[in-house]
N, CA, C and O atoms as a GROMACS GRO file, in nm:
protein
  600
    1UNK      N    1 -22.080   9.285   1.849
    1UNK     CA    2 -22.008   9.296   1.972
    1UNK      C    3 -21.985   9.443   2.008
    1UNK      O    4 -21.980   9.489   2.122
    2UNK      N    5 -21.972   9.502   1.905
    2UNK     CA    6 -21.907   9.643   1.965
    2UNK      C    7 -22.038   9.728   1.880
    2UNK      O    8 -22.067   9.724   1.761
    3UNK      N    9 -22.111   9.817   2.011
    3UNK     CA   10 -22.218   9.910   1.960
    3UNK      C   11 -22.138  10.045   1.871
    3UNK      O   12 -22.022  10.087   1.878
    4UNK      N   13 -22.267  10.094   1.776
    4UNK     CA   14 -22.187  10.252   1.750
    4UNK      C   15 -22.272  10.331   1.844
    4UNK      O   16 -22.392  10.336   1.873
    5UNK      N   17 -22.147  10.396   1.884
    5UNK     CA   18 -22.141  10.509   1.962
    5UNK      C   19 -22.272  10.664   1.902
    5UNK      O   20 -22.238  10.708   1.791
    6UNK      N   21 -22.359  10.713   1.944
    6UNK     CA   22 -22.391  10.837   1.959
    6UNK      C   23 -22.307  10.953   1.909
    6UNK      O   24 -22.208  10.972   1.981
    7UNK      N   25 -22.316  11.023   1.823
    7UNK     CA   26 -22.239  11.173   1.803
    7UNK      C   27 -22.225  11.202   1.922
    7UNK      O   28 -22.313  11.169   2.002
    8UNK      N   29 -22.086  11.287   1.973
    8UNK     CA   30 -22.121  11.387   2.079
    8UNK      C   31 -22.063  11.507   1.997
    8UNK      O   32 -22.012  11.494   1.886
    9UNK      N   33 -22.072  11.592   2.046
    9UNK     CA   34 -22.068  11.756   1.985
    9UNK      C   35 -22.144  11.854   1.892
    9UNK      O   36 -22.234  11.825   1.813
   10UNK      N   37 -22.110  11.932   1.909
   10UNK     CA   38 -22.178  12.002   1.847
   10UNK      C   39 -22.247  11.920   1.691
   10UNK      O   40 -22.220  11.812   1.638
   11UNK      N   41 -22.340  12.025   1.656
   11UNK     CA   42 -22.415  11.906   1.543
   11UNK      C   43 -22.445  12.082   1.429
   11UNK      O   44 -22.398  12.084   1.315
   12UNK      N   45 -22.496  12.163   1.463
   12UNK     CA   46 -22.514  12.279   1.377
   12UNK      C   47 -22.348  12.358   1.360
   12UNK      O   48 -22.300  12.411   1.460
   13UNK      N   49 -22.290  12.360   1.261
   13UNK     CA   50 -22.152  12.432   1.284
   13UNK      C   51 -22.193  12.572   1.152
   13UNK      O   52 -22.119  12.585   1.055
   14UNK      N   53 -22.272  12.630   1.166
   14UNK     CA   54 -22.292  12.699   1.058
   14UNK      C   55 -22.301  12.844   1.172
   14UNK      O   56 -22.372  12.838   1.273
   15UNK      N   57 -22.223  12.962   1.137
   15UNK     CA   58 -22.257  13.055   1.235
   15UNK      C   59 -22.241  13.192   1.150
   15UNK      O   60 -22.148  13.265   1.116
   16UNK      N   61 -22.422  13.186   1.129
   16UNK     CA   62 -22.452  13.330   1.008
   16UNK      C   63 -22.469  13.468   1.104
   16UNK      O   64 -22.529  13.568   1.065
   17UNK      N   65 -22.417  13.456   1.213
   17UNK     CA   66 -22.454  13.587   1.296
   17UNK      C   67 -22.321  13.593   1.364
   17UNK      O   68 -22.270  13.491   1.410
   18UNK      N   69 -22.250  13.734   1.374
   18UNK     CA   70 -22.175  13.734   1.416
   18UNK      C   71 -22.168  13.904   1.568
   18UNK      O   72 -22.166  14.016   1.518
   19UNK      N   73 -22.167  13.900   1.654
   19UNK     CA   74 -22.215  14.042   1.734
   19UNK      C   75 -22.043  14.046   1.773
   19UNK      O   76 -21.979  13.942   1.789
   20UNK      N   77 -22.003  14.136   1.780
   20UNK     CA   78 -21.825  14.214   1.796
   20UNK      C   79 -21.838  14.275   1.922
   20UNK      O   80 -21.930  14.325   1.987
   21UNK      N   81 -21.673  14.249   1.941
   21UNK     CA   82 -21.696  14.281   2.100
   21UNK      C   83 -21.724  14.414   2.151
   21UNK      O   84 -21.730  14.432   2.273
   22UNK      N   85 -21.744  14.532   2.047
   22UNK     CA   86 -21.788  14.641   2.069
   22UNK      C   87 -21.935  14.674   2.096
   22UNK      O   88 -21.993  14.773   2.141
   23UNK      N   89 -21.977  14.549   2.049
   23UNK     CA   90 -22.144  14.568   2.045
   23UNK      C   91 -22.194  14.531   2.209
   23UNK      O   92 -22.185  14.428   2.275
   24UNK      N   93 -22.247  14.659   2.238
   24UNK     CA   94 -22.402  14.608   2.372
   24UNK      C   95 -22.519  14.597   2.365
   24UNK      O   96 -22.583  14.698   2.336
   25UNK      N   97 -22.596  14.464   2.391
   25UNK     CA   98 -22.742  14.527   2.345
   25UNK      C   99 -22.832  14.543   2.470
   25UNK      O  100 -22.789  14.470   2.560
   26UNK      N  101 -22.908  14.591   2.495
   26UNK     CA  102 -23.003  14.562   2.607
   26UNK      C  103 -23.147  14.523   2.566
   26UNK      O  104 -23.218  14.607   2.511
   27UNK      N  105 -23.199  14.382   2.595
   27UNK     CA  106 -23.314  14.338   2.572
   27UNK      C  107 -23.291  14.238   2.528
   27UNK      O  108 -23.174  14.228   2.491
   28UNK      N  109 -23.382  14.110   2.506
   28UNK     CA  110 -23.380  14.008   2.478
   28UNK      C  111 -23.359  14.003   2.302
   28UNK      O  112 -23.384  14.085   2.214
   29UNK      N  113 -23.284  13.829   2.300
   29UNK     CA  114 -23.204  13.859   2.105
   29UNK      C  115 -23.270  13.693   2.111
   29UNK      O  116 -23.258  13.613   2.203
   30UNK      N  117 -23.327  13.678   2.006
   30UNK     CA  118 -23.352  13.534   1.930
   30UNK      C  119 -23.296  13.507   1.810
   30UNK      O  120 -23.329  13.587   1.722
   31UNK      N  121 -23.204  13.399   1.768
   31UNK     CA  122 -23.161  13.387   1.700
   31UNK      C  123 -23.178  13.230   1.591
   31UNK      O  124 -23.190  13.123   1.650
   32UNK      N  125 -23.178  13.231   1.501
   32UNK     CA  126 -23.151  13.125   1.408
   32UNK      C  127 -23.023  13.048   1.340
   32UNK      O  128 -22.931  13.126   1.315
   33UNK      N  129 -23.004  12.934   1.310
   33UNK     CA  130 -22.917  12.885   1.275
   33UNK      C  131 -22.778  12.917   1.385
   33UNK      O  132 -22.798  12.925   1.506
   34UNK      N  133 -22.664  12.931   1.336
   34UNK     CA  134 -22.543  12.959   1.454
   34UNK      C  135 -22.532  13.126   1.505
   34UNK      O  136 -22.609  13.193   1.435
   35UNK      N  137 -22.475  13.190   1.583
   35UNK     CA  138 -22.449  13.299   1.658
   35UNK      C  139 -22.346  13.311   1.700
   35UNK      O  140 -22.323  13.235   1.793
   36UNK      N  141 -22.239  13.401   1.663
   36UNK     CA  142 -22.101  13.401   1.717
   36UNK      C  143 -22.079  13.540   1.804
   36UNK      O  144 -22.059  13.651   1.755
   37UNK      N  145 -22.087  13.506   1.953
   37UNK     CA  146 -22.089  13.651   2.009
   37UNK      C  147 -22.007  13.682   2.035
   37UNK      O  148 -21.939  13.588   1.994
   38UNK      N  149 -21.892  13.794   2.104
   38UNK     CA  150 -21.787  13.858   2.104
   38UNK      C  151 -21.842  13.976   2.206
   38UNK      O  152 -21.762  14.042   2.274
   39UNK      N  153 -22.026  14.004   2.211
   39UNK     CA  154 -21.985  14.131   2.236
   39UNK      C  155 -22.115  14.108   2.373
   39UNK      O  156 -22.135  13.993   2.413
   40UNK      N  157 -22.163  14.180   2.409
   40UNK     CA  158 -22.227  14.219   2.578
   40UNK      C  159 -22.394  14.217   2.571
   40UNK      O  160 -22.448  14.319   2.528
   41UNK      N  161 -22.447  14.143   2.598
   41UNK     CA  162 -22.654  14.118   2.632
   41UNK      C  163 -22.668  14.106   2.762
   41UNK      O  164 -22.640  14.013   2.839
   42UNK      N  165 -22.737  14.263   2.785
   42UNK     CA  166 -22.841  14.230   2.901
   42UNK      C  167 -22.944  14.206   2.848
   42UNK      O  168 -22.991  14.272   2.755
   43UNK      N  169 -23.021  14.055   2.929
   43UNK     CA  170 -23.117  14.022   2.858
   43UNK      C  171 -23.149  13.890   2.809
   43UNK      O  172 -23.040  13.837   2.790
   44UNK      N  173 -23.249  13.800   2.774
   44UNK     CA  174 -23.190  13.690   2.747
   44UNK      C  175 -23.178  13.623   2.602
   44UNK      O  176 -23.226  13.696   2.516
   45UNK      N  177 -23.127  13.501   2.552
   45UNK     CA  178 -23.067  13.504   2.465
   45UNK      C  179 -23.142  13.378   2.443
   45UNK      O  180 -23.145  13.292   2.531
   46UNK      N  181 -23.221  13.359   2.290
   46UNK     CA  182 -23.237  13.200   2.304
   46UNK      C  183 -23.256  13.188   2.116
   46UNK      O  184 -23.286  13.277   2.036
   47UNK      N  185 -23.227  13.057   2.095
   47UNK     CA  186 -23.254  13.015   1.920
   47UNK      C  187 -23.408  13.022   1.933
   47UNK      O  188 -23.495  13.041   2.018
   48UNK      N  189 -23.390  12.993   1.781
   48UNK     CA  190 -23.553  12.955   1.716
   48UNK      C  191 -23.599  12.835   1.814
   48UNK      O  192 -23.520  12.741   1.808
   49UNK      N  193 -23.755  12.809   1.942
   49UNK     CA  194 -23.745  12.685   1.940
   49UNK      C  195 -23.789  12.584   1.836
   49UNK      O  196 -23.886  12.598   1.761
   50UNK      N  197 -23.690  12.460   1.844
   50UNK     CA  198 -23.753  12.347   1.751
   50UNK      C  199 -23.648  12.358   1.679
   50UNK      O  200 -23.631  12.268   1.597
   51UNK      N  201 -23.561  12.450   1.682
   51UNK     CA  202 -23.465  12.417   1.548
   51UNK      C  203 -23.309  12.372   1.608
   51UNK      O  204 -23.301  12.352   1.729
   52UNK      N  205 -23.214  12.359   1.543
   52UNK     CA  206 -23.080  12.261   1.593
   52UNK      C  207 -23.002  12.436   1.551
   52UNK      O  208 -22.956  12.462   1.440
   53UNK      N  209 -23.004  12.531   1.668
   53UNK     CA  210 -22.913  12.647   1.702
   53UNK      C  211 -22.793  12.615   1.742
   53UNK      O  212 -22.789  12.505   1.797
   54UNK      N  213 -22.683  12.676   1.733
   54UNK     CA  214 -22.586  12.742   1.798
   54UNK      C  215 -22.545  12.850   1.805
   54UNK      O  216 -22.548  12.936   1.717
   55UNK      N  217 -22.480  12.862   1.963
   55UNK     CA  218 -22.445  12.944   2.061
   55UNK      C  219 -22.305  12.973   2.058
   55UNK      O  220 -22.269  12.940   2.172
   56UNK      N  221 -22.224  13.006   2.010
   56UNK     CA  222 -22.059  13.012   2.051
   56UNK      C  223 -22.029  13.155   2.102
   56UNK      O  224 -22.002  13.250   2.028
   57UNK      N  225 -22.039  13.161   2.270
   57UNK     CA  226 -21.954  13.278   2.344
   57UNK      C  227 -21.853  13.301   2.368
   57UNK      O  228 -21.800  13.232   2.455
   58UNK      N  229 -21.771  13.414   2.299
   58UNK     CA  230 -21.636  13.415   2.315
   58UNK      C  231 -21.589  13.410   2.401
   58UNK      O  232 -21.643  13.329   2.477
   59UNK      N  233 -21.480  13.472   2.452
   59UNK     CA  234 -21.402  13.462   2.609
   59UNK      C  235 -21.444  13.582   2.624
   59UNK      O  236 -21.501  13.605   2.731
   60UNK      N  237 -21.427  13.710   2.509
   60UNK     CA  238 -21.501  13.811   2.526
   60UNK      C  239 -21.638  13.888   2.541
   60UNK      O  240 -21.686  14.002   2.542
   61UNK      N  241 -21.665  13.776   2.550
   61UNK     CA  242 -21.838  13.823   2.525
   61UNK      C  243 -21.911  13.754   2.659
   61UNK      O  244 -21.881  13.643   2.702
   62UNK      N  245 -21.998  13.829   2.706
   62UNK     CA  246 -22.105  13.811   2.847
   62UNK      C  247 -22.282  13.846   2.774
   62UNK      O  248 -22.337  13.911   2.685
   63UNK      N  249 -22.314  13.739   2.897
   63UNK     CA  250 -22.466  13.740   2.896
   63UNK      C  251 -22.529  13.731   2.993
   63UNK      O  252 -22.553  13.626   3.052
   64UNK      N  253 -22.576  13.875   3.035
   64UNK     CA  254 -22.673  13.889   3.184
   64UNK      C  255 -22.826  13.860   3.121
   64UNK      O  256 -22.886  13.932   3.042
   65UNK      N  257 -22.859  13.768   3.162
   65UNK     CA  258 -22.982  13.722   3.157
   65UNK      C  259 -22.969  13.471   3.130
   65UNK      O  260 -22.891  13.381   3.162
   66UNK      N  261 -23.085  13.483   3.068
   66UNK     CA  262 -23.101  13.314   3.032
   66UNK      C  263 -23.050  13.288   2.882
   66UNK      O  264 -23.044  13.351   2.776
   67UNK      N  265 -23.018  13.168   2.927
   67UNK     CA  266 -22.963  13.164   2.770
   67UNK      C  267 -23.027  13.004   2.744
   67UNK      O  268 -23.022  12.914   2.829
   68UNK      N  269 -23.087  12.992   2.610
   68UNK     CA  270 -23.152  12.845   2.612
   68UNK      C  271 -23.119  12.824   2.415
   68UNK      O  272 -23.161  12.898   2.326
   69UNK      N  273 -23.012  12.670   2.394
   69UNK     CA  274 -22.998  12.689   2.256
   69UNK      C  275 -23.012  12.556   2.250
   69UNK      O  276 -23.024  12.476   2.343
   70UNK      N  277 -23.008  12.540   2.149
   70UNK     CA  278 -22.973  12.370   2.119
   70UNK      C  279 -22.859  12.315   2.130
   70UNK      O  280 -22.852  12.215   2.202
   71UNK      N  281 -22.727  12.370   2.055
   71UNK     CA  282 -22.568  12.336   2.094
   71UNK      C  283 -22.564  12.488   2.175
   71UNK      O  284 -22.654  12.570   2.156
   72UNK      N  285 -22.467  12.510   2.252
   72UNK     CA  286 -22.406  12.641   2.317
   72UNK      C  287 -22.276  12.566   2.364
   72UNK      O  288 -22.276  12.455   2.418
   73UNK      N  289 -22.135  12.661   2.326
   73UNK     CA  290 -22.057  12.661   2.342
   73UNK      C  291 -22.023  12.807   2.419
   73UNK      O  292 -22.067  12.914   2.377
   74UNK      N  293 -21.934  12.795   2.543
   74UNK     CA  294 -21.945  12.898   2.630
   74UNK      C  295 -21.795  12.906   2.680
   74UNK      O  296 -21.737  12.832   2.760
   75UNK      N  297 -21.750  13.008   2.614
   75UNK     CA  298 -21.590  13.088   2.702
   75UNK      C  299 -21.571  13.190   2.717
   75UNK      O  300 -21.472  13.260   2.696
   76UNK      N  301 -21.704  13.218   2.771
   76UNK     CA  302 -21.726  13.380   2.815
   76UNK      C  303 -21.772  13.335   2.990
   76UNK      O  304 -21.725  13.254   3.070
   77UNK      N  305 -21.892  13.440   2.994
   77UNK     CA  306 -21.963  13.474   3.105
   77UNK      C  307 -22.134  13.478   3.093
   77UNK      O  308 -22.188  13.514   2.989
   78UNK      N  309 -22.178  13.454   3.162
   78UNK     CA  310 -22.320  13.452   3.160
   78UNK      C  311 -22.367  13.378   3.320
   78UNK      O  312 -22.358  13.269   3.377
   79UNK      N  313 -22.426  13.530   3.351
   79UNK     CA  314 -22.492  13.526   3.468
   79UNK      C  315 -22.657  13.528   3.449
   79UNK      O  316 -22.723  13.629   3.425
   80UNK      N  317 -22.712  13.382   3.467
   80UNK     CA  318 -22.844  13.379   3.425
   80UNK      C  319 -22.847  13.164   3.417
   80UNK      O  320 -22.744  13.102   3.390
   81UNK      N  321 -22.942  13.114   3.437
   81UNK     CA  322 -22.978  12.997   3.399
   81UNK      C  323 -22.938  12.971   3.239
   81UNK      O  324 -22.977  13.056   3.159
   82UNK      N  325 -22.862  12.857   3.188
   82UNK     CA  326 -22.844  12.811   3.123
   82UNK      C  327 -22.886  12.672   3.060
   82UNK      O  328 -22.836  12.563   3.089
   83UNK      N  329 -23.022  12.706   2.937
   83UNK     CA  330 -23.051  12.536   2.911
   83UNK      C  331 -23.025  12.500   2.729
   83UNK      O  332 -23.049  12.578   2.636
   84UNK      N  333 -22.966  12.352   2.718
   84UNK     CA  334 -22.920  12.306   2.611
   84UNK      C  335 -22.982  12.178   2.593
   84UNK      O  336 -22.957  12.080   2.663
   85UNK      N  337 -23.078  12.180   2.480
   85UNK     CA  338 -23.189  12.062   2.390
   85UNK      C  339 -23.061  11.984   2.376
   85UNK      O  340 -23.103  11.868   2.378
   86UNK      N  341 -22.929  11.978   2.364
   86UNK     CA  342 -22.843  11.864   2.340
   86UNK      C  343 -22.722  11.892   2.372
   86UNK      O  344 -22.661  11.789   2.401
   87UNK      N  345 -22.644  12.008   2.382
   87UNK     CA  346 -22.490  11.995   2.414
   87UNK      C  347 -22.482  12.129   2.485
   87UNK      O  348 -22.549  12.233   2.480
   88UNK      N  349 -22.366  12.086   2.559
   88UNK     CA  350 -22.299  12.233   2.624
   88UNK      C  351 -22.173  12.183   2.619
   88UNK      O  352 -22.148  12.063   2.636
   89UNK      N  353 -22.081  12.280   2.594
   89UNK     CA  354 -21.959  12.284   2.614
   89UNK      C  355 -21.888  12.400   2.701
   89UNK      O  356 -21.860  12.489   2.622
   90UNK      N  357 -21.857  12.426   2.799
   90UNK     CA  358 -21.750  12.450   2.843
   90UNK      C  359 -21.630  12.490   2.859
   90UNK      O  360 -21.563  12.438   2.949
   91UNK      N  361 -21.576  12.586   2.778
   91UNK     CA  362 -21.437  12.572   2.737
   91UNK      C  363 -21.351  12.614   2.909
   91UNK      O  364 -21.402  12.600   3.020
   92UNK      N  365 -21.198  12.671   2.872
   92UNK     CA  366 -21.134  12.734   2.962
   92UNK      C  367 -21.182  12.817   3.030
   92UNK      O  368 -21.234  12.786   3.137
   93UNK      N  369 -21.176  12.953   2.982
   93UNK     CA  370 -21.225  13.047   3.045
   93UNK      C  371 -21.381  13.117   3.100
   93UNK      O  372 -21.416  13.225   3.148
   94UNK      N  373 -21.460  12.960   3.056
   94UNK     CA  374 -21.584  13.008   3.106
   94UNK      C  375 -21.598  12.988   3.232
   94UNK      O  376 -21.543  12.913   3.312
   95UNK      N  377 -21.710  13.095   3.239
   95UNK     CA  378 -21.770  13.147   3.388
   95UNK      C  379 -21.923  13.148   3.398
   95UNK      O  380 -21.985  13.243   3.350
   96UNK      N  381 -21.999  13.030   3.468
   96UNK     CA  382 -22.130  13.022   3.446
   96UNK      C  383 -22.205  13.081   3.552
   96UNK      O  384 -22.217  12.964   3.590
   97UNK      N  385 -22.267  13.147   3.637
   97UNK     CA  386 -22.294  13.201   3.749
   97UNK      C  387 -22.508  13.166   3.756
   97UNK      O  388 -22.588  13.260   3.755
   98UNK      N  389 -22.551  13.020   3.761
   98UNK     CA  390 -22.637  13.023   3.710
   98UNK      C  391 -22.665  12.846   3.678
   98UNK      O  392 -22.569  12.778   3.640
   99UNK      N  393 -22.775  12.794   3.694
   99UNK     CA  394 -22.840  12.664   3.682
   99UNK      C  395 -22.758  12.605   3.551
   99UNK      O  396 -22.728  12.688   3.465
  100UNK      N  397 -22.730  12.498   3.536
  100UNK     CA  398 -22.721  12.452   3.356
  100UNK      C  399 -22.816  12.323   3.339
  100UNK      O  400 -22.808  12.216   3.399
  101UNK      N  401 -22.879  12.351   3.274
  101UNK     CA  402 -22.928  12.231   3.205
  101UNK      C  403 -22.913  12.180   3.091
  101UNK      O  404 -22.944  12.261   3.004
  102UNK      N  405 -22.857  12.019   3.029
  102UNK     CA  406 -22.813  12.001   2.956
  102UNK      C  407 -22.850  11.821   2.901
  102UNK      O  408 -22.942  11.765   2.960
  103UNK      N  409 -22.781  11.749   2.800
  103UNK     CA  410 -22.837  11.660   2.768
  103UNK      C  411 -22.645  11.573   2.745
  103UNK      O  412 -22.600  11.474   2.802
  104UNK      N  413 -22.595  11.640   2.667
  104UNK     CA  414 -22.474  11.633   2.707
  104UNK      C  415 -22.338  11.761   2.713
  104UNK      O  416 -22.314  11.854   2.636
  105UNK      N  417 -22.276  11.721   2.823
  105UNK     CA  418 -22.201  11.786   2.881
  105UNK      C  419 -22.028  11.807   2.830
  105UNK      O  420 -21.982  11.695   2.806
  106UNK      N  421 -21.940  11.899   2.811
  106UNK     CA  422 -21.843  11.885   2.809
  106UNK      C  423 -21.797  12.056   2.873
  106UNK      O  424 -21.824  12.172   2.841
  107UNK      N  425 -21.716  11.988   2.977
  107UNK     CA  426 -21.647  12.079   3.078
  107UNK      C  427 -21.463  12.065   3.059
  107UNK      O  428 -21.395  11.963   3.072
  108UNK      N  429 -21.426  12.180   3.032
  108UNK     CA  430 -21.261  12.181   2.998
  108UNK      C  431 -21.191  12.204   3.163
  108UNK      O  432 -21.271  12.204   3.257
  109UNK      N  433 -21.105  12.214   3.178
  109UNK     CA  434 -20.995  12.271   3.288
  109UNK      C  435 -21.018  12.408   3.276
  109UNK      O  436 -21.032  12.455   3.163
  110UNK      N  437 -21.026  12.499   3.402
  110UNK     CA  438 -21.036  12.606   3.406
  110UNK      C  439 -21.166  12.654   3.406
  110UNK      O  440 -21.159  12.766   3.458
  111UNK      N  441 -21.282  12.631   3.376
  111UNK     CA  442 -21.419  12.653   3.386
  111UNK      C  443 -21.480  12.654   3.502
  111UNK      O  444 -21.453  12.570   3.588
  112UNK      N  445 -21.559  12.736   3.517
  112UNK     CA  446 -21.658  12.746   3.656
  112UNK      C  447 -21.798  12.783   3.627
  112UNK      O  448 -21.842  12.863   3.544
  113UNK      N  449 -21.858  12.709   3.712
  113UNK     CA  450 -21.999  12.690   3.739
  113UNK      C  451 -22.034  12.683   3.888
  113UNK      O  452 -22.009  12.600   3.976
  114UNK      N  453 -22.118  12.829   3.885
  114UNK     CA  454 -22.176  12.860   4.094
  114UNK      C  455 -22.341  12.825   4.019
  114UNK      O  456 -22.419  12.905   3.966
  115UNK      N  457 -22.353  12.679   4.038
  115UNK     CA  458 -22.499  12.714   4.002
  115UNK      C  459 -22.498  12.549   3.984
  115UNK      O  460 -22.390  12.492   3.974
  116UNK      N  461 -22.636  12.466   3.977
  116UNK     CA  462 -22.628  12.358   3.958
  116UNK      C  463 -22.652  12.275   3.818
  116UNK      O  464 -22.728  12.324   3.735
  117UNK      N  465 -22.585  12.147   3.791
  117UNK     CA  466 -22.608  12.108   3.685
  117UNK      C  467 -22.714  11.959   3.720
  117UNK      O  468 -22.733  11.878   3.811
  118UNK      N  469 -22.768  11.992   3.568
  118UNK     CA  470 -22.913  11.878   3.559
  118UNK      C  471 -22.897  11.825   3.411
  118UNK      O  472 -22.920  11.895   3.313
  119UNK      N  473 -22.874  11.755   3.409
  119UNK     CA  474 -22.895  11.603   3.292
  119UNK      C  475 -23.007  11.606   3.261
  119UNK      O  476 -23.090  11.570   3.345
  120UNK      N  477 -23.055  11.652   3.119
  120UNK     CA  478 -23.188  11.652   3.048
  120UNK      C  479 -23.213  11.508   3.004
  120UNK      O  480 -23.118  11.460   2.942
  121UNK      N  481 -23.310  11.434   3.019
  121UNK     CA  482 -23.319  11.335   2.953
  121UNK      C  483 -23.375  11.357   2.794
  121UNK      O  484 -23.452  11.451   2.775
  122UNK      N  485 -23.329  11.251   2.656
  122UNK     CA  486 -23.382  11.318   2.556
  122UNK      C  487 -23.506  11.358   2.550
  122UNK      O  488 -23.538  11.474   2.525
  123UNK      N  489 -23.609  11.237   2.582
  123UNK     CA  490 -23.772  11.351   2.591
  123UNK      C  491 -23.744  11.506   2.640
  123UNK      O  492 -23.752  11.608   2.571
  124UNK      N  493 -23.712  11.495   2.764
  124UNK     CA  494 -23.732  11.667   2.789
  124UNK      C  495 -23.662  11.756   2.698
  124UNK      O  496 -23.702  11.865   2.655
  125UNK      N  497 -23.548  11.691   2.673
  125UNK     CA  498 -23.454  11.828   2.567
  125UNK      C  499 -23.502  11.841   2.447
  125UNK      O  500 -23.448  11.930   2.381
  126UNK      N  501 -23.609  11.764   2.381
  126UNK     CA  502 -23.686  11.712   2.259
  126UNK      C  503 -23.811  11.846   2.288
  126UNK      O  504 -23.843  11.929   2.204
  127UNK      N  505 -23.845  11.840   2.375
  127UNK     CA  506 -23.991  11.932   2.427
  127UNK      C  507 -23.937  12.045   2.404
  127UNK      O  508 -23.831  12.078   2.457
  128UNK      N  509 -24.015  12.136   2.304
  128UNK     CA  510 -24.034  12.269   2.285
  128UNK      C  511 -24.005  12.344   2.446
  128UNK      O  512 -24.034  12.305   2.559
  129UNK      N  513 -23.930  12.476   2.393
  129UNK     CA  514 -23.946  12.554   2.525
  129UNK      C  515 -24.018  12.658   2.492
  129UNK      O  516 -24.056  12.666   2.375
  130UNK      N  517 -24.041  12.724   2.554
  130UNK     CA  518 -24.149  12.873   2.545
  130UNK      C  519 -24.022  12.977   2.466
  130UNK      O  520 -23.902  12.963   2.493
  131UNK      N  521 -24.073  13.073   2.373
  131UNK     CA  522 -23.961  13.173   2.325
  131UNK      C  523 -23.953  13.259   2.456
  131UNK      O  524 -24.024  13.260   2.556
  132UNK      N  525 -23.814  13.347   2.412
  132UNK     CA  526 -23.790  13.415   2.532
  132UNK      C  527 -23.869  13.546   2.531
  132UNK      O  528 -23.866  13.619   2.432
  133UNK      N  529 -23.931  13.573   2.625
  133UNK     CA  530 -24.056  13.694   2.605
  133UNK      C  531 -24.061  13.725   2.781
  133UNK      O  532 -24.024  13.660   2.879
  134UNK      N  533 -24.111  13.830   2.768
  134UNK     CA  534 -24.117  13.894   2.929
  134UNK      C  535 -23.992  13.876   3.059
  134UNK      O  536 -23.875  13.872   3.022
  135UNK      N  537 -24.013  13.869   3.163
  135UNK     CA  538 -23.917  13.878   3.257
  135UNK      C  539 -23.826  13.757   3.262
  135UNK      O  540 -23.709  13.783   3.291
  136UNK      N  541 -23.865  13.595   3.232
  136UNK     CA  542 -23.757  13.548   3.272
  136UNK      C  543 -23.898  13.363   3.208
  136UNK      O  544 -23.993  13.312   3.267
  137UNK      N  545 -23.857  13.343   3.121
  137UNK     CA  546 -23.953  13.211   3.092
  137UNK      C  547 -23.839  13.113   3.085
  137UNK      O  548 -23.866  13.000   3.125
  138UNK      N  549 -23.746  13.130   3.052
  138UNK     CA  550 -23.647  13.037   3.048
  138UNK      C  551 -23.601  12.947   3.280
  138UNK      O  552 -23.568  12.843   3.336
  139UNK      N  553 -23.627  13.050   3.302
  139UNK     CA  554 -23.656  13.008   3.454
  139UNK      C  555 -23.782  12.963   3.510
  139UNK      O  556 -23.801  12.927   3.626
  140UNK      N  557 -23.878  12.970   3.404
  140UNK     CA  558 -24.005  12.900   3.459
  140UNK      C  559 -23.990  12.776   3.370
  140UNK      O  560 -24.055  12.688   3.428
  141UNK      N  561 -23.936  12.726   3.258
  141UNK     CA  562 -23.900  12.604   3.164
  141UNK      C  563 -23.838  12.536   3.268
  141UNK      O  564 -23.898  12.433   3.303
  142UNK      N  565 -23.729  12.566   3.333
  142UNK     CA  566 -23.634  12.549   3.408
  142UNK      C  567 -23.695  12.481   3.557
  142UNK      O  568 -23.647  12.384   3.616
  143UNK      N  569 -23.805  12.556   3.593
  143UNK     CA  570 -23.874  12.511   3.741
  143UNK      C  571 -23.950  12.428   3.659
  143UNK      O  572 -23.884  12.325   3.675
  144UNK      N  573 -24.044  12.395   3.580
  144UNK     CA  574 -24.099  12.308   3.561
  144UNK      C  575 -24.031  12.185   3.494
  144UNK      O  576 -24.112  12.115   3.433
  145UNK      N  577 -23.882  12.137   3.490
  145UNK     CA  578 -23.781  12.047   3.472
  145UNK      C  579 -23.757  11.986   3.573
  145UNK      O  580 -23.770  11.865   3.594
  146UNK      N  581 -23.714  12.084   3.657
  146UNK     CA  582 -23.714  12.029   3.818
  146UNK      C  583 -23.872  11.931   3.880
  146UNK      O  584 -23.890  11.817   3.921
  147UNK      N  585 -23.958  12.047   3.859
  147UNK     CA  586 -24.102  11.982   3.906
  147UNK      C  587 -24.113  11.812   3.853
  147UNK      O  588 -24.145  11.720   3.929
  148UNK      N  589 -24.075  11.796   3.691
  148UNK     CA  590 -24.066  11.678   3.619
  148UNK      C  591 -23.992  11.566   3.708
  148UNK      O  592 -24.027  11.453   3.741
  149UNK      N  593 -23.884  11.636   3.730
  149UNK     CA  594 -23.794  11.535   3.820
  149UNK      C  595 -23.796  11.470   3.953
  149UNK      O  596 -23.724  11.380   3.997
  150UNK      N  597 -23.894  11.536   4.007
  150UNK     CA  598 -23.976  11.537   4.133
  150UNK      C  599 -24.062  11.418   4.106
  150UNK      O  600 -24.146  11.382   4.188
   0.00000   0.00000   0.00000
């Protein structure tokens, strides 16, 4: 009578990288396993693809460019398209300025998003994305999601 429910949340809680809010980098950062930022990327930001990443942006910490992880948790800023193979979260003080794509969603009170949101179905969030390399591939992953949906 009664189904089990799906996990929701985060699923990788391991976060072997940590960047301080003193740190700026300019240029694109790939990362493995979890990422705890605090501190400032121009540029874009994405996990290993294929692997179960996380993203946790502080309230202090911004990201000018794309950001594409498997979990991402966001209470910062990031001006750039945003895509998540399975979760996004939302906290208070985030500020998204920028597309989200996601598979599942959690949005707190106080959060903003100037940009639109799209429901990954699991096939697509399952599909490899391109690593982040040259001007902006996370926005061509992104147009060809849309194209899918078309």
């Amino acid at each position: 009578m009664f189904s089990k429910k799906k996990p929701v949340g985060v699923q990788q809680t391991k976060l072997a990288t940590l960047i301080a809010n003193d740190v700026r980098i300019a240029g694109d950062l790939q990362f493995s396993e979890g990422l705890r930022m605090d501190g400032h990327v121009k540029g874009n930001v994405s996990g290993v693809p294929g692997s179960q990443t996380l993203l946790v942006l502080s309230d202090r910490g911004s990201i000018e460019g794309n950001v594409h992880g498997y979990d991402v948790v966001v209470n910062g800023r990031i001006i750039g398209d945003l895509i998540a193979d399975h979760f996004v979260e939302l906290q208070g003080n985030a500020h998204v300025t920028g597309n989200i794509y996601y598979q599942q969603l959690r949005m707190d009170c106080g959060a903003s998003v100037d940009g639109k949101l799209t429901k990954r179905e699991t096939v697509q969030a399952g599909q490899a994305m391109p690593a982040v390399q040259g001007s902006s591939p996370l926005l061509m992953a992104a147009d060809e999601v849309l194209r899918e949906e078309r």
